[in-house]
C-alpha positions in Angstrom: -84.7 -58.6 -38.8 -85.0 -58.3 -42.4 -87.0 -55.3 -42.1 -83.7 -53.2 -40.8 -81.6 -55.1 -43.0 -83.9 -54.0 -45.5 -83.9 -50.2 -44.3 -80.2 -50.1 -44.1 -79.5 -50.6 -47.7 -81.4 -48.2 -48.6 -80.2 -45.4 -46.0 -76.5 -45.8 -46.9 -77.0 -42.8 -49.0 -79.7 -40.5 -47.1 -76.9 -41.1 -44.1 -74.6 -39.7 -46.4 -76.9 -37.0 -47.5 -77.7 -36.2 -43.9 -73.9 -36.3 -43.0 -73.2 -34.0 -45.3 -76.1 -31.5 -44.5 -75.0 -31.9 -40.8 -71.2 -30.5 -41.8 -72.1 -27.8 -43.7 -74.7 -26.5 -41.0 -71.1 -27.0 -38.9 -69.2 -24.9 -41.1 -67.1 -27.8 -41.3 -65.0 -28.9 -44.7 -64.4 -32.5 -45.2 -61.1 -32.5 -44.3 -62.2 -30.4 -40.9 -64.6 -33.2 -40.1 -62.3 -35.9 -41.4 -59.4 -34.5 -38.7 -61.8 -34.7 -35.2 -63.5 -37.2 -36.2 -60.0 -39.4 -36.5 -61.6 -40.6 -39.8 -59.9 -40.7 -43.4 -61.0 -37.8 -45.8 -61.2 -40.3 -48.7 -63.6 -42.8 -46.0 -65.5 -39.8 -45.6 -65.7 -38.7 -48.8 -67.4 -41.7 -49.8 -69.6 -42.7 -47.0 -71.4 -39.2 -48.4 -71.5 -40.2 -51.3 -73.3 -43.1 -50.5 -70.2 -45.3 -51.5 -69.2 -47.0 -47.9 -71.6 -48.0 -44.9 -69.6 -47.0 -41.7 -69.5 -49.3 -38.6 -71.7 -47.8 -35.0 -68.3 -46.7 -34.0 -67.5 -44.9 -37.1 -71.0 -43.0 -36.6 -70.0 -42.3 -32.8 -67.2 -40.6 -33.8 -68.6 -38.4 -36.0 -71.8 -37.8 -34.1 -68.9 -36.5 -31.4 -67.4 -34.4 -33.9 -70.8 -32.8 -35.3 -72.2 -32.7 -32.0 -75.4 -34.8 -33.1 -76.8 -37.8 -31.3 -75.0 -40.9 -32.2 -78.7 -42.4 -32.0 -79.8 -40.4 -34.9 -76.9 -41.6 -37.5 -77.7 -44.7 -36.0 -81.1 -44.7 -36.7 -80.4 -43.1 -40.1 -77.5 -45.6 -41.0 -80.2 -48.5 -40.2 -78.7 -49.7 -36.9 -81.7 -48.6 -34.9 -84.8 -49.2 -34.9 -86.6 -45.1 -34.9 -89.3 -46.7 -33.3 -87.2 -48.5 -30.5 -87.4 -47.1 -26.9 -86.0 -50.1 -25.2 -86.0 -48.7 -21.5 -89.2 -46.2 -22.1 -87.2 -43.6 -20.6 -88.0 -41.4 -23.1 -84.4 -40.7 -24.4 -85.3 -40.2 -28.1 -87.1 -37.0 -26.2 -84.2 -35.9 -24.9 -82.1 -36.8 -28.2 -84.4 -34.5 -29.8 -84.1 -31.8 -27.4 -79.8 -32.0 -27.7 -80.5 -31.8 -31.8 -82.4 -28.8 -31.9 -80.2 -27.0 -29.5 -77.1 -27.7 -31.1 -78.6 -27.7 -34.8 -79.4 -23.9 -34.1 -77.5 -21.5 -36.4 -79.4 -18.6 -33.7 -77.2 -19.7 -30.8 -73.5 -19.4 -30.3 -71.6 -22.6 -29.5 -71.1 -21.5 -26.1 -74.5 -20.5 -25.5 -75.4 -24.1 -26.8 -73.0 -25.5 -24.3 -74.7 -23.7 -21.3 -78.3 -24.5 -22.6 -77.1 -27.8 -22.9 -75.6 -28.0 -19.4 -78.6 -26.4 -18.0 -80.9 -28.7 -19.5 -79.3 -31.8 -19.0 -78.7 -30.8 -15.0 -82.8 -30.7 -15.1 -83.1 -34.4 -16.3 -80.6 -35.6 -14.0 -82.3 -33.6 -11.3 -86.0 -35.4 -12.5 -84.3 -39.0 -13.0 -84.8 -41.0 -10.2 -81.5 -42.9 -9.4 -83.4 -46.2 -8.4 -86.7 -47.8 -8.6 -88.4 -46.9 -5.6 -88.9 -49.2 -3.0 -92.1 -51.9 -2.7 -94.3 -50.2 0.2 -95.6 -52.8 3.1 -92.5 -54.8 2.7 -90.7 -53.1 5.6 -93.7 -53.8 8.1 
């Protein structure tokens, strides 16, 4: 484990970085982000800056607010392994697919909500619900 503790020192401040990148694309101020994220402007303020390392729920919270994954601060924050796919379901995929969507300045927010919607009904709609059954065990 010394490897992520390792990492996560030194992504305290790209987190920030990235953070930061991520609000502007939003057209959010600090404050703005601060408010729906139910974060402090001065906590805020410095986990941009490098300054603070916020806790998973922290990141959730703002990942809500930005309309990111929470797996990519997570990753970025050093929580999270980026080579980790514990279930192999392929969910970093789909991460990736919800980032690009909603990290397009092309698309309008509600256009991002029904691209979202739509694709998200096609991976429910692919995902089987439970393992299929063992054939020759019902002979």
């Amino acid at each position: 484990m010394a490897k992520l503790s390792d990492r996560a020192a030194g992504a305290v401040g790209s987190l920030g970085e990235y953070l930061a990148e991520q609000r502007r694309q939003a057209q959010l101020s600090l404050r703005q982000l601060s408010d729906l994220a139910g974060v402090s402007n001065p906590y805020l303020s410095q986990i941009e800056r490098g300054l603070r390392k916020p806790s998973a729920e922290v990141l959730q919270q703002l990942a809500k607010a930005l309309r990111i994954s929470a797996e990519t601060l997570y990753v970025r924050a050093g929580i999270l392994d980026p080579d980790d796919d514990p279930d192999g379901s392929g969910s970093r995929q789909a991460s990736g697919v919800v980032d690009a969507v909603l990290l397009d300045p092309a698309l309008t927010e509600r256009q991002k909500r029904v691209l979202l919607d739509v694709y998200m009904s096609f991976v429910r709609e692919n995902t089987p619900d439970e393992p299929p059954a063992r054939e020759g065990t019902a002979d």
